[in-house]
NUNUZA-499357 format. One record per residue (C-alpha): residue in three letters; x, z, y. Coordinates in steps of 0.05 Angstrom, whole numbers, plus 5000, padded with zeros to 4 digits. Layout:
<ALA,<X,Z,Y>>
...
This chain:
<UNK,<3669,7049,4298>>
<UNK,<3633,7109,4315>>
<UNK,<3585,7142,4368>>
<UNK,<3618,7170,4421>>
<UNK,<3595,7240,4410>>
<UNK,<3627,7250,4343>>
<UNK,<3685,7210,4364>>
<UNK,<3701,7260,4417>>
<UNK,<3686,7315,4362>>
<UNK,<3734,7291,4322>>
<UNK,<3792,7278,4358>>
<UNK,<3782,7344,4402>>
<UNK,<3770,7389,4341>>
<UNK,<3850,7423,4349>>
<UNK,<3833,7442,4428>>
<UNK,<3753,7465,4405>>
<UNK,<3796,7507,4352>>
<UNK,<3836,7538,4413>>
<UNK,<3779,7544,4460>>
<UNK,<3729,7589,4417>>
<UNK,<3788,7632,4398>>
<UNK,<3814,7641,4470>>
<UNK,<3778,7690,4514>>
<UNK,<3723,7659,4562>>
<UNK,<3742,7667,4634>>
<UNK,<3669,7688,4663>>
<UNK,<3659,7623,4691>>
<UNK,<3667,7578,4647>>
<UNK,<3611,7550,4606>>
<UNK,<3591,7539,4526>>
<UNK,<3571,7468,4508>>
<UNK,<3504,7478,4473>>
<UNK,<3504,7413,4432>>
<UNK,<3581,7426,4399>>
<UNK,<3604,7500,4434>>
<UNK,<3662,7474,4472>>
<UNK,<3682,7520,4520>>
<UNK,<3677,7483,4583>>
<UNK,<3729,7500,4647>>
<UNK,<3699,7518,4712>>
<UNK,<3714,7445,4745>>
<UNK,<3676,7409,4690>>
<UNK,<3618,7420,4722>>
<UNK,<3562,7358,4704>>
<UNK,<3576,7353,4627>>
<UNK,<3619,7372,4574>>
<UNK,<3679,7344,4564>>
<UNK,<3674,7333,4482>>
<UNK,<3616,7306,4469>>
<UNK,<3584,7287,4547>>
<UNK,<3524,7338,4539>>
<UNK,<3498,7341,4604>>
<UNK,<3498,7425,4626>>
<UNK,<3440,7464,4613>>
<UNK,<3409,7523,4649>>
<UNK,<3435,7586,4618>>
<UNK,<3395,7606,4566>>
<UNK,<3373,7675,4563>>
<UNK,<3376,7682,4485>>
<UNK,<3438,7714,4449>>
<UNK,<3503,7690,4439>>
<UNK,<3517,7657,4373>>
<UNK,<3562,7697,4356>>
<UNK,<3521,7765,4364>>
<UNK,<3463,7778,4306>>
<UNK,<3396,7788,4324>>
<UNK,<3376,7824,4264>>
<UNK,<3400,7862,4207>>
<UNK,<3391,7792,4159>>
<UNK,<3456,7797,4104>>
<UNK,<3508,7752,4128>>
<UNK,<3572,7718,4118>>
<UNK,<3634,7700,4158>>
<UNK,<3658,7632,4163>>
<UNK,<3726,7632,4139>>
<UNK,<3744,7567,4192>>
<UNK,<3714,7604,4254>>
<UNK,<3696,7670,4231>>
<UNK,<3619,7650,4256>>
<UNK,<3573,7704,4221>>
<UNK,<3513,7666,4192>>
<UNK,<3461,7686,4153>>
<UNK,<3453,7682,4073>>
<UNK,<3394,7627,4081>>
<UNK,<3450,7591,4121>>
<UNK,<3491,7542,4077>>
<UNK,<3537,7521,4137>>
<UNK,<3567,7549,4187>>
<UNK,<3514,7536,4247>>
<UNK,<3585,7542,4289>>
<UNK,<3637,7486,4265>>
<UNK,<3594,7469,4198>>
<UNK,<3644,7496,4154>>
<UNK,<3604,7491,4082>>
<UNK,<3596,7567,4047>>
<UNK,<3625,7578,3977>>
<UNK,<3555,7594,3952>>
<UNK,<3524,7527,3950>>
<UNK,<3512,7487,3890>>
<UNK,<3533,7408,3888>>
<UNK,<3491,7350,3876>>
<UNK,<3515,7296,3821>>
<UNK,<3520,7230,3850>>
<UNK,<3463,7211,3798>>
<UNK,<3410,7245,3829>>
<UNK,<3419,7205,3892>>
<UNK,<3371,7146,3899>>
<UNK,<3357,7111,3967>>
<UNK,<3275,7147,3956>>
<UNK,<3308,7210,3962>>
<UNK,<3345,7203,4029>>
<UNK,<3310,7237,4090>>
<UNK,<3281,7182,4130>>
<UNK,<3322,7179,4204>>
<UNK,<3281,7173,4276>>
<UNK,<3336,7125,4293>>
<UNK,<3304,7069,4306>>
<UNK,<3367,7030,4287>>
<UNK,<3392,7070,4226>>
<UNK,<3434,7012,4209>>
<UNK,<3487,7034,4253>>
<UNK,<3505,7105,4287>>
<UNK,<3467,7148,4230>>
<UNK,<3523,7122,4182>>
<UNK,<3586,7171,4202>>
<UNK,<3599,7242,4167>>
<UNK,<3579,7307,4203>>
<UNK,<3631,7341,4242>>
<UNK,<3677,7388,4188>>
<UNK,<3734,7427,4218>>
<UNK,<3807,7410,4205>>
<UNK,<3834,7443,4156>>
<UNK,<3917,7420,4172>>
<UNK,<3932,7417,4101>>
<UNK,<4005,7413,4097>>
<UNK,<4032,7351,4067>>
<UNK,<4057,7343,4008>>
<UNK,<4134,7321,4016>>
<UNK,<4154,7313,3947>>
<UNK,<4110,7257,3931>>
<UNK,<4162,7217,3964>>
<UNK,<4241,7224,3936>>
<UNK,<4291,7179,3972>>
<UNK,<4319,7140,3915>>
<UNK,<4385,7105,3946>>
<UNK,<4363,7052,4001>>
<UNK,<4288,7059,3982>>
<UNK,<4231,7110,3960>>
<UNK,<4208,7123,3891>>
<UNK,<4132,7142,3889>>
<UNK,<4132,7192,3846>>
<UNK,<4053,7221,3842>>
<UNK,<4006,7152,3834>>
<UNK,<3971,7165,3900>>
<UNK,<3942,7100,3891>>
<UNK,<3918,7057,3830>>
<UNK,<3956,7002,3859>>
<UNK,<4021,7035,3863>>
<UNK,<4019,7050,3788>>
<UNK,<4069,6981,3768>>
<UNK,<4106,6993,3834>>
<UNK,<4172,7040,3819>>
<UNK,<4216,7027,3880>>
<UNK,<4204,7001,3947>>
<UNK,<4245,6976,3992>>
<UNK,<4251,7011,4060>>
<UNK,<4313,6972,4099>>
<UNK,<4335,6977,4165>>
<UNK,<4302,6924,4229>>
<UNK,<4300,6845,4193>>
<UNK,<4327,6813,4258>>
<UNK,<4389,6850,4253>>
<UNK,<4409,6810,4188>>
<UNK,<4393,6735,4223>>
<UNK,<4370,6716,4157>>
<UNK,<4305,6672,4160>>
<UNK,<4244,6704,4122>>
<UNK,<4212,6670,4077>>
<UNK,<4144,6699,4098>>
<UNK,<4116,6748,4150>>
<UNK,<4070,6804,4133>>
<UNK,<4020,6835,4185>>
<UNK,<3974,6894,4175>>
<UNK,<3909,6915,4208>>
<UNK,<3883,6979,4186>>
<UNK,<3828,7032,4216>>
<UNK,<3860,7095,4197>>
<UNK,<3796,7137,4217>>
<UNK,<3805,7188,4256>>
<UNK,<3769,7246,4226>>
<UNK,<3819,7294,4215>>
<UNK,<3782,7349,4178>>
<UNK,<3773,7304,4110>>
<UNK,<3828,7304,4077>>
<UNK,<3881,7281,4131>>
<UNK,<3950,7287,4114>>
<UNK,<3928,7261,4041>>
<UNK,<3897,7208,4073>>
<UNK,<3952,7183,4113>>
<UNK,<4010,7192,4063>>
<UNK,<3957,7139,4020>>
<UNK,<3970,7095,4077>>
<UNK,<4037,7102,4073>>
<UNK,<4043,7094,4009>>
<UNK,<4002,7023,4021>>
<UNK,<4062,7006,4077>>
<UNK,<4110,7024,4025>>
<UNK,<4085,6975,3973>>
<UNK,<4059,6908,4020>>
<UNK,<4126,6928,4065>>
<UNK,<4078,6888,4127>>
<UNK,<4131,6874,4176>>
<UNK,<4085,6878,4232>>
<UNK,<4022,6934,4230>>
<UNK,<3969,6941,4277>>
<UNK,<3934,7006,4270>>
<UNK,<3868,7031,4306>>
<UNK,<3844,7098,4312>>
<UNK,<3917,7142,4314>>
<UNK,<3904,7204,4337>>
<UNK,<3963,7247,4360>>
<UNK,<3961,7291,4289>>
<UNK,<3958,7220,4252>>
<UNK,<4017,7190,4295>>
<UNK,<4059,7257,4282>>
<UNK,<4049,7248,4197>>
<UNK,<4063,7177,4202>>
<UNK,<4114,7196,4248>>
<UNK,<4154,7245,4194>>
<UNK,<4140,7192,4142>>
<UNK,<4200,7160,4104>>
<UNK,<4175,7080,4117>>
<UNK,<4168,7101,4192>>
<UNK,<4244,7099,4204>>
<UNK,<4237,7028,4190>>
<UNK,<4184,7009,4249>>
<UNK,<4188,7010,4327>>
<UNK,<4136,7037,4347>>
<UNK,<4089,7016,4413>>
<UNK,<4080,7086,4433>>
<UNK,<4126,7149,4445>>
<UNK,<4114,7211,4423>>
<UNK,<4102,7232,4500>>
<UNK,<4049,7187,4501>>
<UNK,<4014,7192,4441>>
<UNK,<4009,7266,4452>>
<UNK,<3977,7250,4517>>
<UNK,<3923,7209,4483>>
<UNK,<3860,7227,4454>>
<UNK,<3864,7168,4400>>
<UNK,<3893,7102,4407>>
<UNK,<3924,7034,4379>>
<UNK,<3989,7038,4356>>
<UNK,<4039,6964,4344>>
<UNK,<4092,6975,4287>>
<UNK,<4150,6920,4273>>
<UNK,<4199,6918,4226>>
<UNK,<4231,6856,4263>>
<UNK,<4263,6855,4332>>
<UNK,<4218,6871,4395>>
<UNK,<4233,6831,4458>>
<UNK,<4170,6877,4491>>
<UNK,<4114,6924,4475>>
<UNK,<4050,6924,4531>>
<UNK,<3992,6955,4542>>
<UNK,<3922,6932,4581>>
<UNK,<3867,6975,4590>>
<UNK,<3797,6950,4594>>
<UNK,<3772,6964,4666>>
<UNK,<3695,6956,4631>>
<UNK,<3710,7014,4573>>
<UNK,<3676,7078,4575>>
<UNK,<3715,7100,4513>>
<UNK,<3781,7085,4530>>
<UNK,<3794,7016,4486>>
<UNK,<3854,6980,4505>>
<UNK,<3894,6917,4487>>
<UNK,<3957,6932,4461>>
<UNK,<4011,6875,4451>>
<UNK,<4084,6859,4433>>
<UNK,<4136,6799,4432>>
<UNK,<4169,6791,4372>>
<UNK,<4232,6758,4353>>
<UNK,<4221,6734,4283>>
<UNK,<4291,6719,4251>>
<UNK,<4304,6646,4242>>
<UNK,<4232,6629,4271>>
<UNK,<4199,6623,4335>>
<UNK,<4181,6680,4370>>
<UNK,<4116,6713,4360>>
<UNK,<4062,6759,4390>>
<UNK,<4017,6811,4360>>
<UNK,<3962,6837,4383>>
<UNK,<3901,6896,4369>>
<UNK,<3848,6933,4398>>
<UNK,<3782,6974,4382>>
<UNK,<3733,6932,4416>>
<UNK,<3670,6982,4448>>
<UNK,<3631,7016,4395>>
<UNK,<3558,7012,4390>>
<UNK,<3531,7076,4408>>
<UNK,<3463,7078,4385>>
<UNK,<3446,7163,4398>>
<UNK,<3423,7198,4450>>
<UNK,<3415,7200,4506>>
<UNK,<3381,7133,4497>>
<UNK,<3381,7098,4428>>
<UNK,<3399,7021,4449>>
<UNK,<3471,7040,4470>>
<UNK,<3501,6983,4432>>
<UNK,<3548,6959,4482>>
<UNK,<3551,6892,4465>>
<UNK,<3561,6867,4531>>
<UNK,<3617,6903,4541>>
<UNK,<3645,6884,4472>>
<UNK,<3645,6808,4490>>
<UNK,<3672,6820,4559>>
<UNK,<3731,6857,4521>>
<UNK,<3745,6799,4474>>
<UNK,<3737,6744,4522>>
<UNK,<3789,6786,4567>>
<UNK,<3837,6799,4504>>
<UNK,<3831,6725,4486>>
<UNK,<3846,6698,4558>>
<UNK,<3907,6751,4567>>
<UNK,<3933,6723,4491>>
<UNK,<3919,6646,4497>>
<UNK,<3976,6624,4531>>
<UNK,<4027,6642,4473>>
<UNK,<4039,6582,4428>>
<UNK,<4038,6634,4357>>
<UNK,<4003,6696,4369>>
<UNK,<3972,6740,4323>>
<UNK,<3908,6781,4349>>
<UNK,<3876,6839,4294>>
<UNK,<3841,6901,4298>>
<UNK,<3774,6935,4294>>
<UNK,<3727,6885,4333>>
<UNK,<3662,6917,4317>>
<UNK,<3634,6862,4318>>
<UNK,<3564,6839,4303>>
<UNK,<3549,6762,4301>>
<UNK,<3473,6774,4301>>
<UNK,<3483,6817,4361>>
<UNK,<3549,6800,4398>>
<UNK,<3547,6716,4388>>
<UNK,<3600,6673,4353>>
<UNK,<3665,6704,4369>>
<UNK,<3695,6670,4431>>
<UNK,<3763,6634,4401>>
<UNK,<3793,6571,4442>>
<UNK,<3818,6506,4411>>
<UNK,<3862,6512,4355>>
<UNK,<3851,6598,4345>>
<UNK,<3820,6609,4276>>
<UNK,<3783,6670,4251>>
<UNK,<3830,6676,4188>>
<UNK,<3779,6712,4135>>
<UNK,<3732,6643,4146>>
<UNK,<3789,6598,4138>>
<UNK,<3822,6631,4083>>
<UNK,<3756,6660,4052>>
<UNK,<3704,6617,4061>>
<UNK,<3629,6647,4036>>
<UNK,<3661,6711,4028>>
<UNK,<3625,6759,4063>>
<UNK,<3696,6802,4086>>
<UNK,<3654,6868,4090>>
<UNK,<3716,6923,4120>>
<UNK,<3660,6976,4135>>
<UNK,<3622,6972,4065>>
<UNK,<3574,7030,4056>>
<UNK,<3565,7001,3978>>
<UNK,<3635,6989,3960>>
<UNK,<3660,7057,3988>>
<UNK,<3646,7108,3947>>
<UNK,<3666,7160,4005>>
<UNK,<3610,7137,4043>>
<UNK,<3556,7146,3994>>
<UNK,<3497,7174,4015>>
<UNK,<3501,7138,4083>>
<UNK,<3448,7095,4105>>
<UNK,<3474,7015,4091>>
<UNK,<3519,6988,4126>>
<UNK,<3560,6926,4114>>
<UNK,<3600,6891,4170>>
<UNK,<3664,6852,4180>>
<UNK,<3683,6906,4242>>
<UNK,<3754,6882,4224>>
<UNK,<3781,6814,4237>>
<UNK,<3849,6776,4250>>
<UNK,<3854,6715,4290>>
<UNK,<3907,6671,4302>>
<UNK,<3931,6615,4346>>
<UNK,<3998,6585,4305>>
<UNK,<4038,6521,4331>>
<UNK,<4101,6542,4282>>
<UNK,<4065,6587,4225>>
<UNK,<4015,6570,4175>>
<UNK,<3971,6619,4143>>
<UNK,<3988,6643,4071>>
<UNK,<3934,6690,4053>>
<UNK,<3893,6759,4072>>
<UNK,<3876,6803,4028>>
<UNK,<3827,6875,4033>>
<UNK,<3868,6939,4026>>
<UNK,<3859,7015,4009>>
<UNK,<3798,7004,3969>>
<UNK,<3822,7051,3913>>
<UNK,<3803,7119,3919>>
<UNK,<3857,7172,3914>>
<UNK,<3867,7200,3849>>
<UNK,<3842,7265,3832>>
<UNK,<3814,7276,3906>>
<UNK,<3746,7290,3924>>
<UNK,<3702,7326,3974>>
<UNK,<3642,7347,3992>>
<UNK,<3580,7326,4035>>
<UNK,<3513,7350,4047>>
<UNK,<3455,7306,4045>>
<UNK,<3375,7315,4048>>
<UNK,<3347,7283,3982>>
<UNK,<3269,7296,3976>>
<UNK,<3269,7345,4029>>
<UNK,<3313,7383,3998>>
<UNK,<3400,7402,4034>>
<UNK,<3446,7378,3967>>
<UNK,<3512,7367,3970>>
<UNK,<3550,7303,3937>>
<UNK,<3623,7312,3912>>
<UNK,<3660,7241,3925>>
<UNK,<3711,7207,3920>>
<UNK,<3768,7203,3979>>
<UNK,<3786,7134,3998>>
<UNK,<3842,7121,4052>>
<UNK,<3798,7119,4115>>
<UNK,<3724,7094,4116>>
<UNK,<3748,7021,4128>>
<UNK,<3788,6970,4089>>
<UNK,<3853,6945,4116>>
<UNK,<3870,6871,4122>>
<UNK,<3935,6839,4102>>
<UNK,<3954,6780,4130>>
<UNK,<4017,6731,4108>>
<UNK,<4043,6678,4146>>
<UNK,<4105,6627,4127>>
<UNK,<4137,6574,4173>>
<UNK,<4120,6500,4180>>
């Protein structure tokens, strides 16, 4: 979940990169809410973040001074910004000369108050940071045999875990399983904090639960290409190609580890920001076939230009159109991130015999996924805490096992840092790095 304009910021942060080095034709025109060099055609608004175009202004360029103030250069754009600058006015790249705020000095008193007049949702998300492409780090990983030894504790849970398995397709074997594992997981597209860390965290999560099927949200094409050279992926067939995943802003992505009769795709004709229903037949060895399904439902929006872009209509015409398209399937799985809001958006709309599997399996347990308290990476936000991600299920031949909240660990010996406004006053916070600013749901199933 996110608002649109930092979702575009975020996934378009590699071509911004490439446009403010390039040289400007004389034509083209410079966003002035994010920069973005804008082509001749795109005429109305900008293409990143929707900024409607402005009359030019007669003021400098941002790059030129307009004084003799000491200055220093970005080292992510090169951006020359004054001293009484402590980020980069450019791409907000922090400067090395700013002191960091303890995470005890933060109290809700000291947060600068928002004009938002819903700061529940929308103020939440980080500031734009620019990626950084840290390379990954390939020997975490040694290929031990048929499986994977983890050999640096990326995550608190994988301390007990030595080896994991990482075998070829299950249906090729014909043995029955004894259980099925699916995985839903917002991997959070921001791909300046931390990215390939963050990713090889959730890989290292596939590694240890070994979900047969995975249903991820939020894939961008730099996410898809680290999963992509990742030892577990060999494992997976993937819903989407490389061709068109590197066509794609951000996406949903289907993953099984058992036999695919069919992957599919439906795009919702009401969906300003590209949300889709992606879906796959699955031939489950020794069991009935299956279906899985996810999607990121519309994301409330609540920023300029008006402040009451929630888009809950839109969000319940998407799940009643998901639901209809899945309920003919005797055992079909459906998970993702809903964003969904029961005070706002209604009782989700499940037919007879579909179950929202958190209530049945977790009954009085809230099931917060998007947890501003129990993050520690998202400290310093104003509250929010929401089941955005669900599972539901419609199961003639299954029966539910049990779900389970993952990646709420935060990587070991990771951190970073954010800047906040506590009693007037621009600190910064170091914290913790968690896998992606929601918690993962993992979902077992065994036959009747």
């Amino acid at each position: 979940m996110s608002t649109t304009r930092f979702l575009r910021l975020r996934i378009f942060t590699r071509i911004t990169t490439l446009a403010m080095s390039s040289p400007s034709p004389s034509s083209s025109w410079s966003c002035n809410q994010c920069t973005f060099l804008n082509s001749p055609s795109q005429k109305l608004q900008c293409m990143i973040c929707l900024a409607p175009v402005s009359i030019p202004s007669s003021s400098p360029p941002l790059s030129i001074s307009s004084n003799d103030e000491p200055q220093w250069a970005c080292k992510a754009c090169t951006f020359l910004n004054t001293y009484k600058k402590s980020v980069c006015d450019v791409c907000e790249t922090r400067s090395s000369t700013s002191s960091l705020l303890g995470l005890d000095d933060l109290t809700d008193s000291g947060l600068e108050s928002s004009k938002n007049p819903d700061s529940s949702v929308g103020s939440v998300f980080f500031p734009l940071r620019r990626c950084s492409k840290r390379k990954a780090m390939d020997d975490d990983v040694v290929e031990v045999g048929g499986g994977s030894v983890i050999r640096s504790e990326s995550l608190g849970e994988m301390k007990k875990h030595k080896e994991i398995e990482t075998k070829g397709v299950a249906s090729d074997s014909g043995t029955s399983l004894s259980c099925l594992k699916i995985l839903s997981y917002n991997v959070w597209f921001r791909e300046d904090l931390e990215l390939n860390l963050r990713m090889r965290a959730i890989g290292n999560l596939v590694q240890l639960h070994s979900p047969h099927l995975i249903c991820f949200q939020e894939v961008t094409p730099e996410i898809y290409d680290i999963f992509r050279k990742s030892n577990w992926w060999k494992a997976y067939s993937c819903s989407v190609s490389i061709d068109v995943a590197h066509s794609r802003a951000y996406f949903c992505m289907l993953l099984s580890k058992v036999g695919v009769k069919s992957f599919s795709c439906k795009s919702f004709g009401n969906s300003m920001m590209g949300r889709e229903l992606s879906m796959a037949e699955v031939e489950v060895p020794g069991r009935k076939p299956l279906v899985f399904a996810t999607s990121h439902l519309e994301s409330p929006c609540p920023s300029p230009p008006k402040w009451d872009q929630m888009f809950s209509k839109e969000r319940v015409e998407q799940a009643n159109e998901a639901i209809e398209t899945l309920r003919a399937n005797t055992n079909v799985i459906f998970g993702g991130d809903m964003n969904w809001d029961d005070k706002l958006d209604g009782k989700f709309p499940l037919p007879d015999k579909w179950v929202d599997v958190w209530e049945v399996l977790k009954p009085g347990d809230s099931g917060f996924t998007y947890d501003t308290k129990a993050n520690p990476m998202l400290t310093g936000n104003r509250s929010l805490r929401k089941r955005l991600d669900r599972i539901f299920c419609r199961l003639d031949d299954y029966k539910l096992g049990g779900i389970e909240m993952v990646g709420k660990e935060a990587i070991p010996g990771l951190s970073y840092v954010k800047e906040k406004k506590v009693r007037g006053e621009t600190k910064k916070l170091e914290l913790p790095v968690l896998p992606s600013d929601h918690f993962g749901l993992l979902l077992t199933l065994s036959p009747k």
